[in-house]
C-alpha positions, -999 to +999 in steps of 0.1 A: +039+822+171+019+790+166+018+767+141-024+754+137-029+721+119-062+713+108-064+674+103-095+673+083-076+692+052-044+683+068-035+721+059-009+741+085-014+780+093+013+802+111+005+835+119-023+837+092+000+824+063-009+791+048+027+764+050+024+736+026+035+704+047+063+680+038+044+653+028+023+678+000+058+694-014+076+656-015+044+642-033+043+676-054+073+672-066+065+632-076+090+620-053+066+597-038+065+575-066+032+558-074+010+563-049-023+551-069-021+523-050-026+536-014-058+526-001-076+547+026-080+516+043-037+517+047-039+554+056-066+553+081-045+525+094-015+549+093-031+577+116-043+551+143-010+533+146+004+571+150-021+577+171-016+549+191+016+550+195+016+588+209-009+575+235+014+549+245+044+575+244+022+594+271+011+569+293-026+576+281-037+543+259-067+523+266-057+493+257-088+475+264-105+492+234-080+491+211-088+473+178-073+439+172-060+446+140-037+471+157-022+454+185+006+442+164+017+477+155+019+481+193+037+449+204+063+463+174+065+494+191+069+482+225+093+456+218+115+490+204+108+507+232+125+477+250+155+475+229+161+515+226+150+532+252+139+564+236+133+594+261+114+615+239+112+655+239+084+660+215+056+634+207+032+642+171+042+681+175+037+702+142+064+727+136+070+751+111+096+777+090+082+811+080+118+816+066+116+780+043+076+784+043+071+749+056+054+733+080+054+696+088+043+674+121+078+657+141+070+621+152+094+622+176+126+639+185+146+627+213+172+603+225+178+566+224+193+543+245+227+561+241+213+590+253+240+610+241+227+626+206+196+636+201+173+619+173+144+630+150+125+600+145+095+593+119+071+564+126+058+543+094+035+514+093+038+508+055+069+493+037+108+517+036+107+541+005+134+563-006+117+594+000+113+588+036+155+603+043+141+636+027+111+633+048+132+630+081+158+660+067+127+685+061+117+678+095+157+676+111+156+710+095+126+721+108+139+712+148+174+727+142+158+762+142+142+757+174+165+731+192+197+732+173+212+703+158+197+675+158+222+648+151+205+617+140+182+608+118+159+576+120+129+557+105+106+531+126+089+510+104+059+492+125+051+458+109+017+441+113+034+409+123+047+425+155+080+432+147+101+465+136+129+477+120+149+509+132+167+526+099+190+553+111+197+574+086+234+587+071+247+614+097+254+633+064+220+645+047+230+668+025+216+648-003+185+647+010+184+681+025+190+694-013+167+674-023+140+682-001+148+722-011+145+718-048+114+702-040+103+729-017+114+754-047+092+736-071+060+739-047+067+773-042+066+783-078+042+760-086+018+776-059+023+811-068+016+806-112-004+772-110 
């Protein structure tokens, strides 16, 4: 079975059941913090650096028509694709747990230059927050029913002035992996009485 993610109400489906994504249950549970600040301007610029970068992953990026105001975001991720060598496995794919009831898109899940244990990788534009280790754990989880363990766990933060920073995550996530599940707990009962 397939999982179907519908971008315009950024809503996932498997096998007729509605999945609450990782991003709705970490916000639902207010472990995003303030997020009255976001702009859409910031999460427009969010998908298209995701966007981009995929395309770029794939070989299939126009770069001639690509806004100005993006090209930084790509010299970031290019000059980590230099240092790290990442041979990905799956680019942007949404996965999803009928046992958990969750679905959530994987940036990335691969290897890096070492090439020796595989990485789940999430690709930011915005500024490090503390929920983003239960992000990566929900979606670690997600991979190690379909490719087994997934050893690391890493963030890529793509800056606008063309450089990045690669945070890999604590080998042991049990922390965040219990935190993500309360959180998933509290979406679940809030979705069936609220």
């Amino acid at each position: 079975m397939t999982v179907a993610f519908d971008a315009a109400t950024h809503t996932y489906t498997a096998g007729g059941i509605a999945l609450p994504s990782v991003t709705q249950i970490i916000a639902g549970a207010g472990l995003m913090g303030d997020t009255s600040f976001w702009t859409d301007e910031a999460r427009d610029r969010g998908t298209h650096v995701h966007t981009m970068v995929a395309l770029a992953d794939i070989g299939d990026l126009d770069e001639d028509t690509l806004d100005p105001a993006l090209r930084p975001f790509l010299d970031a991720y290019r000059w980590f694709q230099h240092d790290h060598s990442p041979k990905w496995s799956l680019i942007e794919a949404p996965r999803y747990s009928l046992t958990l009831r969750y679905a959530g898109t994987v940036d990335r899940a691969g290897f890096l230059q070492d090439g020796k244990h595989p990485t789940v990788l999430d690709v930011k534009s915005g500024q490090p927050a503390a929920h983003h280790g239960i992000q990566v754990s929900a979606y670690r989880r997600l991979l190690s029913e379909e490719l087994g363990p997934i050893v690391n766990r890493a963030v890529l933060h793509l800056g606008a002035d063309g450089t990045y920073r690669l945070t890999k995550l604590p080998l042991d996530d049990r922390e965040d992996w219990a935190v993500f599940a309360a959180a998933l707990t509290i979406e679940s009962w809030k979705r069936a009485r609220i």
